[in-house]
VOBA-1610 file (N, C-alpha, C; in pm, whole numbers, padded with zeros to 5 digits, always signed):
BEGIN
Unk+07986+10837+07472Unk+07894+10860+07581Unk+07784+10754+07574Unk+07789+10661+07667Unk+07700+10560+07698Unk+07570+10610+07764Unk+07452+10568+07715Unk+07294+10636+07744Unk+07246+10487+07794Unk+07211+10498+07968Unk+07132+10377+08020Unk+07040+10406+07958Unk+06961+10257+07940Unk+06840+10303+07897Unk+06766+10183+08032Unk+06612+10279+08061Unk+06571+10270+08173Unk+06429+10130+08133Unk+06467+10053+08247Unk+06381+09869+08269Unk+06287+09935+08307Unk+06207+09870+08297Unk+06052+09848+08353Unk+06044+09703+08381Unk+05993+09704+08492Unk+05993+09579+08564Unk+05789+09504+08635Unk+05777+09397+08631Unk+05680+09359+08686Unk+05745+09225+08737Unk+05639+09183+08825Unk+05657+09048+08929Unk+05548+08975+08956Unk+05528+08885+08892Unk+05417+08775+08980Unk+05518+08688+09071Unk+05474+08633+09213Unk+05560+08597+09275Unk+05424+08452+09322Unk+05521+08365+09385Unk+05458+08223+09431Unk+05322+08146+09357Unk+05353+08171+09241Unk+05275+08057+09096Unk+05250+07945+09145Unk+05192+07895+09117Unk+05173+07742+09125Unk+05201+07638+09040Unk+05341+07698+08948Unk+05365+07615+08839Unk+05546+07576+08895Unk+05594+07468+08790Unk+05751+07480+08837Unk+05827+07536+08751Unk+05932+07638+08770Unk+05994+07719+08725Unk+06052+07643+08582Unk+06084+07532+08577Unk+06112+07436+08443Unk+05984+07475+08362Unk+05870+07476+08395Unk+05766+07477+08265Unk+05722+07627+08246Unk+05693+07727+08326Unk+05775+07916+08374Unk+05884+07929+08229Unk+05929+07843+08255Unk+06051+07924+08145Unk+06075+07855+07997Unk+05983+07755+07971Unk+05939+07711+07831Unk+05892+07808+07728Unk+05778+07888+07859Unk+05717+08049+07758Unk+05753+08156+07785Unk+05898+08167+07866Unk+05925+08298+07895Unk+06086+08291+07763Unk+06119+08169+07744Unk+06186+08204+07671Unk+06181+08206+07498Unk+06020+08173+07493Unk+05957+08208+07366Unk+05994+08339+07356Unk+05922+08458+07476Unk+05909+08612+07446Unk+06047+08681+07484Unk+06131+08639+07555Unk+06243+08646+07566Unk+06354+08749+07435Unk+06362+08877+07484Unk+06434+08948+07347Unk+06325+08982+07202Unk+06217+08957+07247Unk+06132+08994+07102Unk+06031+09129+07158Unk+06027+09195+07081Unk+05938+09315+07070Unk+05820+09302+07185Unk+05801+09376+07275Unk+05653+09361+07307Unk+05517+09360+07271Unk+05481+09357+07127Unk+05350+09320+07068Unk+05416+09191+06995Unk+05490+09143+06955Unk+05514+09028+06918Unk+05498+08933+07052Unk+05558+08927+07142Unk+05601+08869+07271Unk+05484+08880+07349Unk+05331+09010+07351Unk+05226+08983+07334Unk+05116+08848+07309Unk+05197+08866+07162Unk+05067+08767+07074Unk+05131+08599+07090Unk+05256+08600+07078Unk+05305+08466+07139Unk+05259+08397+07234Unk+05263+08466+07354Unk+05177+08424+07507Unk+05016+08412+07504Unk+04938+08500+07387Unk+04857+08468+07418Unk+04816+08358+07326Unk+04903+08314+07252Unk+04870+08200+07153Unk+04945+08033+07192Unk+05035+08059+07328Unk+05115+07934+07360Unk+04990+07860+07404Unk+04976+07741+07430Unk+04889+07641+07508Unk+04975+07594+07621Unk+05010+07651+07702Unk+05033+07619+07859Unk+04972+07662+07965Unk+04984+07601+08067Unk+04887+07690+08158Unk+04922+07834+08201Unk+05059+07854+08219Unk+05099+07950+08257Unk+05083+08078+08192Unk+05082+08028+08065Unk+05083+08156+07911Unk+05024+08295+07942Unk+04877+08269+08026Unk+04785+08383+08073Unk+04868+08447+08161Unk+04904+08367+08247Unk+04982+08460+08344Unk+05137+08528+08341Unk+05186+08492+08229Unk+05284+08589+08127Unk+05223+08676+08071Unk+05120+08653+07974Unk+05021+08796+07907Unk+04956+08893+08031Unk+04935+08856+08089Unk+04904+08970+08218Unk+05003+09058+08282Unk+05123+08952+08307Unk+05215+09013+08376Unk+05336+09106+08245Unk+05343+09066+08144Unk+05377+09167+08038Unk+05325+09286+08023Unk+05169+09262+08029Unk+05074+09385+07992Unk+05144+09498+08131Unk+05125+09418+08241Unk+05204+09508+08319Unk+05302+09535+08353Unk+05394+09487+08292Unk+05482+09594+08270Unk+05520+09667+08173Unk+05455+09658+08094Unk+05423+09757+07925Unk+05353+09909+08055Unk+05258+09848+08124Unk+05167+09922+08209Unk+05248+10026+08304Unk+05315+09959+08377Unk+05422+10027+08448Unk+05535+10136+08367Unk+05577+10067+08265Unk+05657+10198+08167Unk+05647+10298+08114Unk+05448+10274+08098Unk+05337+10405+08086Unk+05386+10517+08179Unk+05305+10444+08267Unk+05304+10527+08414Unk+05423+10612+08469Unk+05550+10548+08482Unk+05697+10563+08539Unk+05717+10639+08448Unk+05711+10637+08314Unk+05778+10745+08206Unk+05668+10857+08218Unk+05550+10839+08230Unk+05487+10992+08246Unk+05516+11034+08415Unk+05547+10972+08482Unk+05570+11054+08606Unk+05690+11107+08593Unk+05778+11046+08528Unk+05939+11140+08526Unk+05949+11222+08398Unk+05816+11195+08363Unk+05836+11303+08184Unk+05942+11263+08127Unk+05921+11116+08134Unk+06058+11062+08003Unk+05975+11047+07862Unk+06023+11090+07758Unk+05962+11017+07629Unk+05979+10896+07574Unk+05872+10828+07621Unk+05873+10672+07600Unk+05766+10627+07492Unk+05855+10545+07377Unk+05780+10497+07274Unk+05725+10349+07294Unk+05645+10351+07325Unk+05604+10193+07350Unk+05607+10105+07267Unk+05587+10100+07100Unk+05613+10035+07008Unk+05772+09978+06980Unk+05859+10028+07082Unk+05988+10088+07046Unk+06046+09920+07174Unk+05910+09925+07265Unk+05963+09846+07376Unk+05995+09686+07322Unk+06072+09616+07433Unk+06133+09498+07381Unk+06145+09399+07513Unk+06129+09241+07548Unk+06157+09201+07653Unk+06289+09207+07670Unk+06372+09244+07801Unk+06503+09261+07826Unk+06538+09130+07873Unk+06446+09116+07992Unk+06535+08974+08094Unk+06331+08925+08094Unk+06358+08767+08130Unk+06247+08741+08176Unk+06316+08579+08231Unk+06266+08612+08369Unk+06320+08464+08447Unk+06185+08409+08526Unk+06268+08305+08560Unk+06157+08227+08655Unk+06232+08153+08770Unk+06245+08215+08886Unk+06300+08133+09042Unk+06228+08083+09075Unk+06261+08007+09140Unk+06231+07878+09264Unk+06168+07990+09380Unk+06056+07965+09397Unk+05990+08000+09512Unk+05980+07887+09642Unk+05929+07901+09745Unk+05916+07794+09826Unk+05835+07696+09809Unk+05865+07559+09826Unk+05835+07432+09764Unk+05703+07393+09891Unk+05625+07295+09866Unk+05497+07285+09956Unk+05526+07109+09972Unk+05598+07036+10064Unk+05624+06909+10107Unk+05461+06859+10102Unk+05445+06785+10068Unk+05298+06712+10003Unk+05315+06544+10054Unk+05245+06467+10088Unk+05207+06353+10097Unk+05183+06248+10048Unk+05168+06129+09941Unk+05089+06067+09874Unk+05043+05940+09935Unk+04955+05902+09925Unk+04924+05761+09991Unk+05057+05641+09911Unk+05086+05508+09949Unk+05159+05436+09903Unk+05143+05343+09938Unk+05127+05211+09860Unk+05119+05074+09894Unk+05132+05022+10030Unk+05078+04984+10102Unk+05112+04846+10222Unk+05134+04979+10367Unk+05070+05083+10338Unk+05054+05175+10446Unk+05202+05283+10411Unk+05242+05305+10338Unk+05361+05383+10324Unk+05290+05483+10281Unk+05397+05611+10292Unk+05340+05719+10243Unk+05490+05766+10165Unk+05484+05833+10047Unk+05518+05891+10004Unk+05587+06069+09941Unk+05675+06079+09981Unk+05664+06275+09984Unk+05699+06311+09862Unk+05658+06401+09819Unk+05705+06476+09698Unk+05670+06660+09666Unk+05691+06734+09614Unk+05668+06863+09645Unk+05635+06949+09539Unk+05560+07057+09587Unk+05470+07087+09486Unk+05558+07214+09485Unk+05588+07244+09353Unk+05663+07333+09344Unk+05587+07550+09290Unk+05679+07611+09343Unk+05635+07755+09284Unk+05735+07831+09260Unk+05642+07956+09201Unk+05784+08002+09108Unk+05765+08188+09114Unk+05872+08220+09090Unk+05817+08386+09119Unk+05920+08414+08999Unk+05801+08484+08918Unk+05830+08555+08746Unk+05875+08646+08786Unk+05944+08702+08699Unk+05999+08844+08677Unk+06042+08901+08543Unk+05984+08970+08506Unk+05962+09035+08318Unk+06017+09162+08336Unk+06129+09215+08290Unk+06183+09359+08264Unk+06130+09355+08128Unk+06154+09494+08068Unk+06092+09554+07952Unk+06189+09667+07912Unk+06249+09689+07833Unk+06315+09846+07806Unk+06339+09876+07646Unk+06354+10020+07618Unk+06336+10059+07513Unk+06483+10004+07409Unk+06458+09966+07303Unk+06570+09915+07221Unk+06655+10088+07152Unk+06795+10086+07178Unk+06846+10185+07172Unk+06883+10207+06992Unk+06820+10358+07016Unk+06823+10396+06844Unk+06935+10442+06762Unk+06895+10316+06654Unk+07075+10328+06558Unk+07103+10449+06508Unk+07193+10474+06473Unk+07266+10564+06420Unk+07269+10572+06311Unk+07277+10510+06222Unk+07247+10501+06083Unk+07087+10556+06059Unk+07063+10591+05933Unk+06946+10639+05903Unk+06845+10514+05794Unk+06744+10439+05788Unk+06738+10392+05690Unk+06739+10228+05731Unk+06725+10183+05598Unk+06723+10044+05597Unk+06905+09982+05598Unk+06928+10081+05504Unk+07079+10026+05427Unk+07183+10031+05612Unk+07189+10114+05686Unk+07303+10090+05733Unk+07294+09968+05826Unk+07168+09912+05860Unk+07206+09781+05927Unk+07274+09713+05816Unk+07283+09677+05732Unk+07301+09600+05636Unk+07479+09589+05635Unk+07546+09706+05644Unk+07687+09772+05599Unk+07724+09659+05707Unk+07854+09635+05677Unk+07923+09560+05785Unk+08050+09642+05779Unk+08140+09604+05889Unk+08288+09669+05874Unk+08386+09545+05811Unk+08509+09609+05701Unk+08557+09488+05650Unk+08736+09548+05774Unk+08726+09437+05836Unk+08875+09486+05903Unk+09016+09495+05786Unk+09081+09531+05840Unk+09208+09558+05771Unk+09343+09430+05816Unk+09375+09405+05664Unk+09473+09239+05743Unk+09581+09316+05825Unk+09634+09201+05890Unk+09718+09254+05945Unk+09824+09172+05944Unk+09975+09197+05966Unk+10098+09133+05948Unk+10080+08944+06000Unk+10004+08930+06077Unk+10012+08770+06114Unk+09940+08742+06030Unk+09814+08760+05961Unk+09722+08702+05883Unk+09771+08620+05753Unk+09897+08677+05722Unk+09969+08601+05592Unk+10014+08473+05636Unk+10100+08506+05767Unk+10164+08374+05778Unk+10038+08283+05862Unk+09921+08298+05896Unk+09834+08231+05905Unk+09816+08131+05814Unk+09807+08197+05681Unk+09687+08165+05570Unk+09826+08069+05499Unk+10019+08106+05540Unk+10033+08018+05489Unk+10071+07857+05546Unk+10033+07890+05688Unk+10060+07784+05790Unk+09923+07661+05699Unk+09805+07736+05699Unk+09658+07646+05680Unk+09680+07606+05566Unk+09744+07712+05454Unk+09839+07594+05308Unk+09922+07492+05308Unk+09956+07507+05422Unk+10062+07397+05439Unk+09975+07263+05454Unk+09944+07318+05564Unk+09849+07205+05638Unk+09767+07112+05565Unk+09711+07207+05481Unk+09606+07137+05328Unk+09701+07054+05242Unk+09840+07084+05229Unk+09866+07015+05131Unk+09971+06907+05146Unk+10047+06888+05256Unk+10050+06782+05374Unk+09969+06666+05390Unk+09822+06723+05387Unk+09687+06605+05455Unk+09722+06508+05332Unk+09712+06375+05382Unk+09713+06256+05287Unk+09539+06312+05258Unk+09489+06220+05112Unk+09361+06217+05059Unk+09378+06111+05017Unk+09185+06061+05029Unk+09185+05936+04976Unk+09126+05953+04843Unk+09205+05847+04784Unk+09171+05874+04639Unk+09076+05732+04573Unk+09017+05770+04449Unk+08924+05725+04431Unk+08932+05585+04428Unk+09137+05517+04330Unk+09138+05426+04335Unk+09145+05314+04427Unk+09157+05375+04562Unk+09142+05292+04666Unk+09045+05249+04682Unk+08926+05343+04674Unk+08722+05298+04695Unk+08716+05152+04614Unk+08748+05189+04458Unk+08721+05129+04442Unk+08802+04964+04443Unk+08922+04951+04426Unk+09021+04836+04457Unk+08951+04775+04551Unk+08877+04826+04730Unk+08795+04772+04779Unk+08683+04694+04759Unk+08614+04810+04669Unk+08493+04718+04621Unk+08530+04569+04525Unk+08636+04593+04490Unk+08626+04479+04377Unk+08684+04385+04446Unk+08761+04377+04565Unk+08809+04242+04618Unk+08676+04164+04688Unk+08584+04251+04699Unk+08455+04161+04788Unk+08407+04127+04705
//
């Protein structure tokens, strides 16, 4: 039995940055905890950084709210960034002056964020130890003649041997 577990979402829309430099610091916080993914943004030096720490806070803000209106039990420490993108908003055709009366176009670009947030789903194991456990599979009938195809193969390969290195060196 598969348990959705429920996004929280926020949106800043038409930035004044271009979605290429948008997603330098979104994919810093990208999959990390929301107080980690917090303190990242507010410690990047880009311009945009503030306006990721705002728009995180709200939607940390929004998951408040939405989980006490539906009386879900929501652990906020528990929260994590899910998705965080940055689209192409509409571009602003711009002007520049240019040599010998020319003008020049080029475009100022914007970008519309979007930060989901959702709760990381709780293991099953109890403890430190069961992340740790791995599963060891069980061989199976091809795996032999795998392992003796890759023997073959190994012992087939010509090697170079040492007396060749050196026979080289000594004719120069």
């Amino acid at each position: 039995m598969a348990v959705e577990t429920k996004e929280y979402r926020a949106e800043a829309r038409f930035q004044r940055v271009s979605p290429q430099k948008a997603r330098l610091v979104l994919d810093l916080i990208k999959g990390r905890g929301v107080e980690e993914a917090l303190n990242t943004a507010a410690f990047t030096k880009k311009r945009i950084a503030p306006v990721i720490h705002k728009l995180l806070t709200s939607a940390v803000d929004n998951a408040k709210y939405v989980a006490g209106e539906q009386g879900v039990d929501l652990d906020v420490d528990n929260l994590y960034v899910k998705q965080a993108l940055a689209n192409d908003g509409p571009r602003m055709k711009r002007i520049r002056p240019a040599p010998m009366g020319r003008a020049y176009r080029y475009q100022r670009r914007l970008t519309h964020i979007i930060l989901s947030v959702a709760e990381r789903e709780a293991k099953n194991g109890s403890g430190r130890g069961s992340s740790l456990v791995t599963r060891v599979e069980e061989p199976t009938a091809e795996a032999p003649k795998a392992a003796k195809k890759t023997a073959a193969k190994k012992a087939t390969a010509p090697k170079k041997t040492a007396a060749k290195k050196s026979t080289s060196k000594k004719a120069e």
